[in-house]
C-alpha positions, 0 to 999 in steps of 0.5 A: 214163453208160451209151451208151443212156441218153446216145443218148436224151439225145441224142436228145430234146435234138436233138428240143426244139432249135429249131436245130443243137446241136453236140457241145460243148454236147451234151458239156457238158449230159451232162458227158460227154467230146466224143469219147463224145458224137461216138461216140454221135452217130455211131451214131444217125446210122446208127440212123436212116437208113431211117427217117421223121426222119434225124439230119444232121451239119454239121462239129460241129452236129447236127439231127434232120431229117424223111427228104428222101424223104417231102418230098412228103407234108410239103410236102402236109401242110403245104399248101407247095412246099419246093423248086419256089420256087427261081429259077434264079439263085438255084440258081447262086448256092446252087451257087457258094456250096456250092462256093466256101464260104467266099466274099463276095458280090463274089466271087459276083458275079465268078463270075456276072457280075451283082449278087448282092444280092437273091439272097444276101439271098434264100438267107439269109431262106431259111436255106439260106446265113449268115455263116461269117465275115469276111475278111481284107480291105479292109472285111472282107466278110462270108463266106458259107457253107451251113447244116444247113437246106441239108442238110435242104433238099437231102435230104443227111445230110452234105456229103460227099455233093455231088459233087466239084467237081473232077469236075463243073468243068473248070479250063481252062473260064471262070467262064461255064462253071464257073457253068453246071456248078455250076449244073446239079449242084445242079438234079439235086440237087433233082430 
């Protein structure tokens, strides 16, 4: 198949999709191998930065996603807040997920030292955060992890573009201190 005409296929699959499409169904609609549909993907990936709509990547998952940089005026055109109705909690809690994923909710708990509940519940209805798993434990809990909508959410095209955590956590401070730095990156991520 011509590269062109797989781009635009592609293109209009990601554009009907009502979730992430990854590279294996894309690869099996077009009965083309995976490596040629990642490289096409790749590409528009770089065709659309700049540009109105964005084409975002998480692991093999790929989306097509409105600029983060025009949030305002979406947000305006439909008439809702899409990033002020975070509580402050709920950011730590996103903050300890994006870092630690993939982690159980006691495990957040333990971090934050409060119930985590509500807030977890919270990220998933949202879209932000989902079940990547369970572990292996005494009544496997469930893990939680970030989606493409946090990609989208937060303006990221990947998450290779969140800061390193070991450059924001110090490793001798307390969960205290690490849940407070967390906390502070994603709030500058959101601003």
């Amino acid at each position: 198949m011509p590269e062109n005409k797989l781009k635009t296929i592609i293109e209009s699959i990601l554009l009907v999709a009502e979730k992430p499409v990854s590279i294996k169904e894309l690869a099996t609609v077009t009965a083309v191998q995976m490596s040629e549909v990642q490289k096409a993907a790749s590409e528009l990936i770089e065709n659309y930065k700049g540009k109105g709509i964005r084409i975002i990547k998480k692991g093999d998952l790929l989306h097509i996603v409105s600029a983060p940089e025009n949030s305002d005026y979406i947000a305006k055109y439909l008439n809702e807040e899409l990033r002020s109705d975070i509580s402050k909690a709920a950011l730590e809690t996103l903050a300890i997920i994006t870092y630690k994923q993939p982690v159980t909710r006691s495990e957040v708990e333990e971090i934050r030292g409060v119930n985590s509940d509500y807030l977890v519940r919270n990220l998933m209805i949202r879209g932000l955060i989902g079940e990547v798993g369970r572990k292996e434990a005494v009544g496997k809990p469930i893990l939680y992890g970030t989606t493409v909508e946090f990609l989208q959410h937060f303006g990221l095209e990947n998450e290779d573009q969140l800061p390193n955590i070991d450059d924001i956590v110090s490793p001798e401070k307390g969960a205290d201190d690490q849940s407070e730095e967390l906390l502070v990156v994603v709030e500058d991520t959101v601003e």
